[in-house]
N, C-alpha and C positions, 0 to 999 in steps of 0.2 A: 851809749857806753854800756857795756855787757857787766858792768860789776853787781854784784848782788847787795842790796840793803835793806837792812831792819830798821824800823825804828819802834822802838819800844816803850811806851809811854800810857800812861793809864789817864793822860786826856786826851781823848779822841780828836777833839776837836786842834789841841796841837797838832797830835800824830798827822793827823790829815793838810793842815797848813804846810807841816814841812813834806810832807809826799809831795806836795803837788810844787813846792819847791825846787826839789830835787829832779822830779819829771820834768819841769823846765829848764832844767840845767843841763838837761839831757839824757838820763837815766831812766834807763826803763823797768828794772825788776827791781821795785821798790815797795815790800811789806812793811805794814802795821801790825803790831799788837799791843795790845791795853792790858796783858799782865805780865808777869817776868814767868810763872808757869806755863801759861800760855806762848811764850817767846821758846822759853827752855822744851818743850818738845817740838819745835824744831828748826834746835841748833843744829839736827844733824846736816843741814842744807849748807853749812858752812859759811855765813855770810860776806861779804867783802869788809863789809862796816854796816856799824849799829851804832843810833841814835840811842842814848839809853838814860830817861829818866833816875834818877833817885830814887823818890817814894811810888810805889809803883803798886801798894795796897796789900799786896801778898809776900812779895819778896822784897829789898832792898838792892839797888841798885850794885853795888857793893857783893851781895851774892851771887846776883846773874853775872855779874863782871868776873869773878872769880871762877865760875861754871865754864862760860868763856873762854880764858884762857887759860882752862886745863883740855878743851873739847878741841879748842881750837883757836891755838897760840896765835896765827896769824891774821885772825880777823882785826882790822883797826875800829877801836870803842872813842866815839865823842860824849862824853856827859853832858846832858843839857837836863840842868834841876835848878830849880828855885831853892836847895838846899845849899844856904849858904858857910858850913863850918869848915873851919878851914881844916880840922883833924878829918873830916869826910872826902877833901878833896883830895888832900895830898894823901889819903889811903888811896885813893880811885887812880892819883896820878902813879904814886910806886908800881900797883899793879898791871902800871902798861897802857894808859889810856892817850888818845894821841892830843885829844883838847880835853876841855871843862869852860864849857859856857853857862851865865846864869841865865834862865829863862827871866822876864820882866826889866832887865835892865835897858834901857835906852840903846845901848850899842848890842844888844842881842843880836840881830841879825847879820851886823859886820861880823861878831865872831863866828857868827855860824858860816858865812859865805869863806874866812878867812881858814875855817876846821875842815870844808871842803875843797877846797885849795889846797892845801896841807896834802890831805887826803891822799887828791890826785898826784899831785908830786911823790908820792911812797908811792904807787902803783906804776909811777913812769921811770924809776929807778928800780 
């Protein structure tokens, strides 16, 4: 698949679990970055979809999200954070996000497979 993806997470060791996820799904231009500064120069590559933590050390999830979808309205944003408030999420969801997965929960990964599903279906329409 030629779509381009971020994932953007300040634990490596996730970011890398789900890369190599997504390379088995079939995707091939699939970046990591461990901070929202570091993601935010460069957004200008316009990504298809980003993986995009919450606490992220520097920035908030929530501001790169926002960055986002002033730079670049049509990228689709999945949140996958261990932040669990629900005022956090439904800010994240108003602003256009197409999922909100929690990391650690038991059905984590159904919803991740279920947010790239999603995904695809917006790019086949």
């Amino acid at each position: 698949m030629d779509s381009i993806i971020f994932i953007v997470d300040d634990d490596a060791m996730f970011a890398e679990l789900m890369k190599r996820k997504l390379i088995l799904r079939g995707f091939k231009q699939v970046y990591t970055y461990h901070s929202g500064v570091e993601f935010l120069n460069e957004i200008n590559l316009k990504p298809d979809l980003i993986f995009l933590d919450y606490n992220l050390g520097d920035l908030t999830g929530i501001e790169v999200l926002l960055r986002v979808k002033k730079n670049s309205p049509h990228t689709e944003v999945i949140m996958v954070s261990a932040q669990d408030k629900e005022n956090i999420i439904l800010e994240a969801k108003k602003l256009g996000i197409l999922s909100y997965v929690s990391k650690g929960h038991d059905n984590m990964n159904k919803e991740i497979e279920k947010a790239i599903v999603d995904f695809q279906s917006t790019i086949l329409n």
